[in-house]
Structure formats: structure tokens, C-alpha cells
C-alpha atoms as one frame of an Amber mdcrd trajectory, in Angstrom:
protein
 -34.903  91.877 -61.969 -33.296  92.585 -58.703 -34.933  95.042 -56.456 -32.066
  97.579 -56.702 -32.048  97.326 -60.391 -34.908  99.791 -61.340 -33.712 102.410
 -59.216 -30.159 101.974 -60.931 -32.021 101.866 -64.706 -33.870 104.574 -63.970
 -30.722 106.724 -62.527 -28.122 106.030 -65.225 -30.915 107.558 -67.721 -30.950
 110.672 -65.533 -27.274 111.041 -66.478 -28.598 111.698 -69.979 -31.788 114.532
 -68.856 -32.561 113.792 -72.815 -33.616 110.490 -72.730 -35.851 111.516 -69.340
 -39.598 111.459 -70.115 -40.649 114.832 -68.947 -42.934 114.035 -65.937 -41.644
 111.147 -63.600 -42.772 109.644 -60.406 -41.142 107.945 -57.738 -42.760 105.610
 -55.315 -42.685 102.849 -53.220 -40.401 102.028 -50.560 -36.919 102.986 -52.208
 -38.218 106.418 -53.415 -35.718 108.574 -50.758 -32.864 106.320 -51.586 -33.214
 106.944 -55.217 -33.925 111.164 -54.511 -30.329 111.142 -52.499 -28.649 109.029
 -54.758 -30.397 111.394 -57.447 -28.549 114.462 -55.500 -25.196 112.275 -55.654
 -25.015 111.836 -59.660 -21.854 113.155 -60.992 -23.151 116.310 -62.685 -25.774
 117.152 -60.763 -24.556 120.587 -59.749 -24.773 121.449 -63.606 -28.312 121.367
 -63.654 -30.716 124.770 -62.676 -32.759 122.352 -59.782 -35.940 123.393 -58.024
 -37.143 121.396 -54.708 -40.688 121.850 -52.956 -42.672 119.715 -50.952 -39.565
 117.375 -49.519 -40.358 117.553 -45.933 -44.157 118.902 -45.761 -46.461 119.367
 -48.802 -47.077 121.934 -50.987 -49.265 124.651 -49.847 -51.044 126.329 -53.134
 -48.815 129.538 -52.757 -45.844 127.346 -52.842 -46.882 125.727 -55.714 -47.795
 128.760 -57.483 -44.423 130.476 -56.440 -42.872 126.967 -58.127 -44.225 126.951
 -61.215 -43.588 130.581 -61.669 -40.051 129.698 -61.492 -40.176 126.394 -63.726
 -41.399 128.436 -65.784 -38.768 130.516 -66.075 -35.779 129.205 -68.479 -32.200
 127.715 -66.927 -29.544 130.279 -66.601 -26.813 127.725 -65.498 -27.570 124.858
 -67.802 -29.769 123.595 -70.578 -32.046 121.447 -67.707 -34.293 122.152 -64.875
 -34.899 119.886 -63.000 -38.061 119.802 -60.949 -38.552 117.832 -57.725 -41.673
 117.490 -55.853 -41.990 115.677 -52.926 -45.042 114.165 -51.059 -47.094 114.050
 -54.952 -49.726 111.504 -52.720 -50.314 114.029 -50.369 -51.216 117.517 -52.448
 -54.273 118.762 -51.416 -56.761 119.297 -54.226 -55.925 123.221 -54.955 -52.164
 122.042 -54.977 -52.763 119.599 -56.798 -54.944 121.233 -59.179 -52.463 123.989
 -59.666 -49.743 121.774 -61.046 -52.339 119.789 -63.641 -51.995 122.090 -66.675
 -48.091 121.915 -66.081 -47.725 118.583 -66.121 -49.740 118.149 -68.735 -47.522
 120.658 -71.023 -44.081 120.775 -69.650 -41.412 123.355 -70.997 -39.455 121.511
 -73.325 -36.095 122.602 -70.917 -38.144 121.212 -67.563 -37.706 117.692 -66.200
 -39.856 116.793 -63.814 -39.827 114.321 -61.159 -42.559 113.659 -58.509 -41.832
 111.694 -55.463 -44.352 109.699 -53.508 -45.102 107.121 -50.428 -47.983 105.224
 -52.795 -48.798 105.229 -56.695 -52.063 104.601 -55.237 -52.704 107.329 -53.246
 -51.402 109.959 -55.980 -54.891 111.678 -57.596 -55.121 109.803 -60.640 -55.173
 113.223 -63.007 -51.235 113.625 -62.081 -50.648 109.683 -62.328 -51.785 109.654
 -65.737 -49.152 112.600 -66.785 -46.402 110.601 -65.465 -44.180 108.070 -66.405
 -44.303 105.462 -62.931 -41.357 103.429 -61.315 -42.410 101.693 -58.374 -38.739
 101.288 -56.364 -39.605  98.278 -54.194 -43.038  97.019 -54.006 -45.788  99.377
 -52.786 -46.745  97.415 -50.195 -47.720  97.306 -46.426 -46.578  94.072 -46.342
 -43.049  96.037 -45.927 -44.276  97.904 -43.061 -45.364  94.654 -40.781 -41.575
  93.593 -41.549 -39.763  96.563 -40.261 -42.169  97.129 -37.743 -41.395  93.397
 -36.304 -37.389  94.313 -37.035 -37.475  97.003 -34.700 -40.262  95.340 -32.424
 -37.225  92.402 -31.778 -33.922  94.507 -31.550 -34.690  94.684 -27.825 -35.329
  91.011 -27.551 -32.710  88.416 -26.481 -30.535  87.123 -29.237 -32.294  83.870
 -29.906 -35.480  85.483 -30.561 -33.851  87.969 -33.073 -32.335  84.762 -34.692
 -35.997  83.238 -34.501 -37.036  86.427 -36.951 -33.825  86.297 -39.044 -35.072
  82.243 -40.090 -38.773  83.671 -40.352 -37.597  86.516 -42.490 -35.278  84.023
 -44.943 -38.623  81.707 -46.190 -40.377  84.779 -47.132 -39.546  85.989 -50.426
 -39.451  89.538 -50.714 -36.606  89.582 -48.395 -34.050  91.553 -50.069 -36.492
  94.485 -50.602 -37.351  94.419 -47.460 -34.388  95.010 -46.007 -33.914  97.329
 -48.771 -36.390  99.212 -47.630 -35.416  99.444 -43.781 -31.925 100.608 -45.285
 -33.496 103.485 -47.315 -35.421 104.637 -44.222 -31.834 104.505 -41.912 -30.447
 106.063 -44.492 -33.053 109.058 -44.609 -32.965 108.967 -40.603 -28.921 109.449
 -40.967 -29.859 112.913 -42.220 -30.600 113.959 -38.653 -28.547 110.969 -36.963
 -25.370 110.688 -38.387 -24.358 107.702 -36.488 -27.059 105.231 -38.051 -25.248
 105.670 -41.871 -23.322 102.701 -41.640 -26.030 100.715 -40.374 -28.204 101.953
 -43.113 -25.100 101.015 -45.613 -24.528  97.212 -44.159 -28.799  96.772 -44.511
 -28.191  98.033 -48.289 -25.101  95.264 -48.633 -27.188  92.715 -47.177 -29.986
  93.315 -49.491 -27.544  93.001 -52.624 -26.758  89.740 -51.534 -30.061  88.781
 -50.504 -31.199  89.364 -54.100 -28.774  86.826 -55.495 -30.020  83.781 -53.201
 -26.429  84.078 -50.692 -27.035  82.198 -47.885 -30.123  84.048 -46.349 -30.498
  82.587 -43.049 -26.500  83.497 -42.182 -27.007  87.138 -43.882 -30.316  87.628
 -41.684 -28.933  86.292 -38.357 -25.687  88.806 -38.836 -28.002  91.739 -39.648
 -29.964  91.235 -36.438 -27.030  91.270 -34.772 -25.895  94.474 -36.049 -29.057
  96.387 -36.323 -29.454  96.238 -32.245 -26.591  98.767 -32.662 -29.892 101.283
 -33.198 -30.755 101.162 -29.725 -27.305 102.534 -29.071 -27.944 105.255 -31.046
């Protein structure tokens, strides 16, 4: 299975919110690329959608106010959808306050939680959910994009240098994945970085079918020290 192919699975079933196990959560590396793209699916609009915790998390008041209003049935549609962001960093009375929800979800509600790490999500909400890890949960990721950006400023042969280093290591293609979900989050705020975050995504389609890695690497350091321009 590719990287991007669990996010996709997982998306095309949200185009039919019956098939959607009630509770769902998000994480790993991908999880804000698959929340937009989420936003994106045709239909979307049709749905009666609730958001908290995106940006910050929860506070207990604004997880009481939320379930108050999940609680509530859809005027608009037959649906709610339910998104929670930051599930791995509730604090205890947040996290507390959403237990018996989870555990018994109206039968209209759809619920999808959204986290950094599987791990670090208290494992009385992990065990209501239904998990898809988008990319591996790994700090492994982190080192990489941390040496990406560590290079941009470099001279070009020692960005080519980390462009061969980067094509004998095998996770490659979600790696880059990854470093295009996080330009593509930044692009909320800085406009100009979408197409870089659009060529990483490219790059890690055809990383993920084996085409030519060093050549696909070596032009993506190239165009990624567009970020210092930006």
C-alpha cells in the first residue's frame, strides 16, 4: 500500500457518512492533509459540521458547549459531522467530558478525532475509535524534515549530498509526504508556499512507485530552497 492510499480509502468512504464507523481518529503525519482534503469533498457543505479544538485544545467549557450541540439533531442534513482537533492533547477534564459520548454516539453524529500521535491519545478515547495512522507515527519523520530545512541554505552540492542520502532510505515517499502536508497547512497563513507544498505531494506519488528517486530528490531540493524566498 502506498502511503497516500489510506488517506484516499479512508476519504472515498466519507463520501458515503453510512459506511463511517461512528468515532474515527486521525493521526500521524498526513492527518491535516486528510482534514483539508476532508473540507474539499464534493458534498461537504451538505452536512450540519461542528469544529473545536483545530488550532488550540479544548478547554472543558468548550467541550461541554460541543457536545451540547452534537447533541442536538441536523437541521440541514441527515449527518453531523464532528471534528476534534488536538485528541492527544485534551487535558483530563476535557477529555473526560467527551468519554460517555464517544462511547454512545447519536446514531445521526459522525465523529472524527484528529491527532499528532495514536500514542499520546489517553487510551479510554483510543479504544472508542476506529484508528488510521496517515503516514507512519514516527520521529524518524521529524529528523528528515528537520535536516530538509537544515540544508536549503546550504550550497547546491550539499543539498544534492541529502537528496542521494534521502533516496537509500526507504520511507522516502512519506516523508516527503509529510513535509508537503505541513507546507500545505503553512499555505494557510502563507499563500505563496502552496505550490511548493503541491510539487512535494507530486514527488511523493512518484516516489511511492520506485521513479527514479535520486533524480526526483535532487529536483525537489532544488525547488524547496524557493522557501527561503518566501
Amino acid at each position: 500500500m502506498s502511503p497516500l492510499s489510506l488517506p484516499n480509502q479512508l476519504l472515498s468512504v466519507l463520501k458515503k457518512p453510512a459506511d463511517v464507523p461512528p468515532v474515527v481518529l486521525l493521526t500521524g503525519p498526513e492527518r491535516s492533509t486528510a482534514v483539508d482534503t476532508i473540507r474539499a469533498l464534493e458534498g461537504f457543505h451538505k452536512f450540519d459540521v461542528l469544529e473545536i479544538g483545530m488550532e488550540e485544545p479544548a478547554t472543558v467549557e468548550a467541550t461541554r458547549d460541543f457536545i451540547r450541540l452534537l447533541l442536538t439533531r441536523p437541521l440541514f442534513s441527515s449527518f453531523r459531522l464532528a471534528l476534534i482537533g488536538n485528541a492527544d492533547r485534551l487535558g483530563p477534564a476535557a477529555a473526560n467530558t467527551l468519554l460517555k459520548t464517544l462511547e454512545e454516539p447519536p446514531d445521526y453524529a459522525r465523529i472524527v478525532l484528529v491527532a499528532h500521535s495514536a500514542r499520546r491519545v489517553l487510551p479510554t478515547i483510543r479504544s472508542r475509535a476506529r484508528t488510521f495512522i496517515l503516514g507512519r507515527d514516527d520521529v524518524h519523520y521529524d529528523e528528515w524534515i528537520g535536516k530538509i530545512r537544515a540544508v536549503l541554505a546550504e550550497p547546491l552540492y550539499k543539498r544534492m549530498l541529502l537528496a542521494r542520502e534521502l533516496a537509500t532510505v526507504s520511507e522516502r515517499a512519506e516523508i516527503v509526504a509529510t513535509l508537503g502536508g505541513r507546507l500545505l497547512t503553512a499555505s494557510a497563513t502563507r499563500p505563496k508556499v502552496l505550490p511548493l507544498a503541491e510539487y512535494c505531494l507530486e514527488i511523493a506519488k512518484r516516489l511511492a512507485t520506485n521513479a527514479q528517486p535520486i533524480v526526483q530528490l535532487e529536483a525537489l531540493m532544488v525547488r524547496l530552497s524557493l522557501i527561503r524566498a518566501h
